[in-house]
MDTraj code that builds the backbone (N, CA, C; nanometers):
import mdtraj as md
import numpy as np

residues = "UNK UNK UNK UNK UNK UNK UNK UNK UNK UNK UNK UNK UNK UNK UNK UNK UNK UNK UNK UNK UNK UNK UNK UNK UNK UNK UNK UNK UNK UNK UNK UNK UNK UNK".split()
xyz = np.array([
    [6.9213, 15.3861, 6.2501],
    [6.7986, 15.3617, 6.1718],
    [6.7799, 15.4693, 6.0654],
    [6.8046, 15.5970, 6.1357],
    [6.7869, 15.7358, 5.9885],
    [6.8854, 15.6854, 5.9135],
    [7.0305, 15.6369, 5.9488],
    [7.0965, 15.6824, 5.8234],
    [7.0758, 15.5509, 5.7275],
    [7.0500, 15.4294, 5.7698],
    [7.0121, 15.3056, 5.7141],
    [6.8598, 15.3624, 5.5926],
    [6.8175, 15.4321, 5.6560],
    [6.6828, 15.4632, 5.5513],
    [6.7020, 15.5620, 5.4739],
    [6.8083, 15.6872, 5.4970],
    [6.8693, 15.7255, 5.4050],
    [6.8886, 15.6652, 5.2483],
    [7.0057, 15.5705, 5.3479],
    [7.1058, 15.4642, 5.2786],
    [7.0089, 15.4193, 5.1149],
    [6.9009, 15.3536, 5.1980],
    [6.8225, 15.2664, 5.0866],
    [6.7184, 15.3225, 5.0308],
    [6.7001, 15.4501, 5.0188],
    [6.6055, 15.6350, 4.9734],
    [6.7640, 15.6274, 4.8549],
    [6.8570, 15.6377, 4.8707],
    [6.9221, 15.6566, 4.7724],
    [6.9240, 15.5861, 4.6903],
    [6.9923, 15.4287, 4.7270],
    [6.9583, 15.3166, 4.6528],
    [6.8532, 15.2835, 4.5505],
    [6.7530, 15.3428, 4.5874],
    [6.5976, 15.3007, 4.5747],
    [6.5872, 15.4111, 4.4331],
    [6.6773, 15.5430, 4.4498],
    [6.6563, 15.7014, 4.3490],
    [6.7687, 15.6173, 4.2412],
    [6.8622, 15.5851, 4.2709],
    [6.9517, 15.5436, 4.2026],
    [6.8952, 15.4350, 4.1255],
    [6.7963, 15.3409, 4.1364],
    [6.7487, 15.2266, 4.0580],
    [6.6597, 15.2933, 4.0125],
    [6.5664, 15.3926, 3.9860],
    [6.4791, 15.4460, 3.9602],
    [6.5781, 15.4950, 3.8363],
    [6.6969, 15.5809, 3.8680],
    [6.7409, 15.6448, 3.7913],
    [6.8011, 15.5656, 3.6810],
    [6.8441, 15.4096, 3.6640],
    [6.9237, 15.3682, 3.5541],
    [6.8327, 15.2749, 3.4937],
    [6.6772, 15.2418, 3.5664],
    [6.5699, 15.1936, 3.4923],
    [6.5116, 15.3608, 3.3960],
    [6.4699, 15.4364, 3.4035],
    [6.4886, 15.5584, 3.3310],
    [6.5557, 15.5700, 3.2473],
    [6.7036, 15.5398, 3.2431],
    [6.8376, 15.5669, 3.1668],
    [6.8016, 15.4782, 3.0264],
    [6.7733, 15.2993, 3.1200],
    [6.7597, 15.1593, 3.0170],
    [6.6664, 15.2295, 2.9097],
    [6.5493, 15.2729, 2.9948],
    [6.4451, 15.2974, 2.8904],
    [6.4771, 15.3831, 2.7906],
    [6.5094, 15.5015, 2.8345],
    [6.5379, 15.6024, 2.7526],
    [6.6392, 15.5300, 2.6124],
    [6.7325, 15.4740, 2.6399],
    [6.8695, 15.4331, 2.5716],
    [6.7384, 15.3195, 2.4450],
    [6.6347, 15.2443, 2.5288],
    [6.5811, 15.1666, 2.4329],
    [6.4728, 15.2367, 2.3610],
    [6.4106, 15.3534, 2.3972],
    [6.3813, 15.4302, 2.3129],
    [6.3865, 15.4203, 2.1450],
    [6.5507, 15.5085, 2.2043],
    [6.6334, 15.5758, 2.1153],
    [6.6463, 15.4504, 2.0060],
    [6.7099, 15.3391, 2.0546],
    [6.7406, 15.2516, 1.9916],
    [6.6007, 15.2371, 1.9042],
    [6.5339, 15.2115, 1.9620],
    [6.3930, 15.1681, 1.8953],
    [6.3863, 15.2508, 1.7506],
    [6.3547, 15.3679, 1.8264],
    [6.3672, 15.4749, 1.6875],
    [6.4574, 15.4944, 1.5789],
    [6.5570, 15.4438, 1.6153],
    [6.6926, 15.4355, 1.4978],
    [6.6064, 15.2890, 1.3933],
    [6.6012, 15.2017, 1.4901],
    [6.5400, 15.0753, 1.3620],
    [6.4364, 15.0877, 1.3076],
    [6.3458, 15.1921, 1.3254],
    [6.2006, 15.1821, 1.2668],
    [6.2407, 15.2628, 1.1645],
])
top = md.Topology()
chain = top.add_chain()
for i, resn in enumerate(residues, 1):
    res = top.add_residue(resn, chain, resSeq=i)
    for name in ("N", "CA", "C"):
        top.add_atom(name, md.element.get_by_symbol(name[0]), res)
traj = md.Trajectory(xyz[None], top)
């Protein structure tokens, strides 16, 4: 059960982390076209 909730605590940092990334990247983008 700990390491299963581990498991999906990472999962969970890791989707956090490449919704962050998307945004950031559309940002940027944003700012280049304006």
């Amino acid at each position: 059960m700990i390491r299963v909730d581990l498991i999906s605590k990472k999962c969970s940092m890791i989707r956090v982390d490449l919704i962050s990334i998307k945004l950031i990247s559309f940002q940027e983008v944003f700012v280049d076209q304006s």
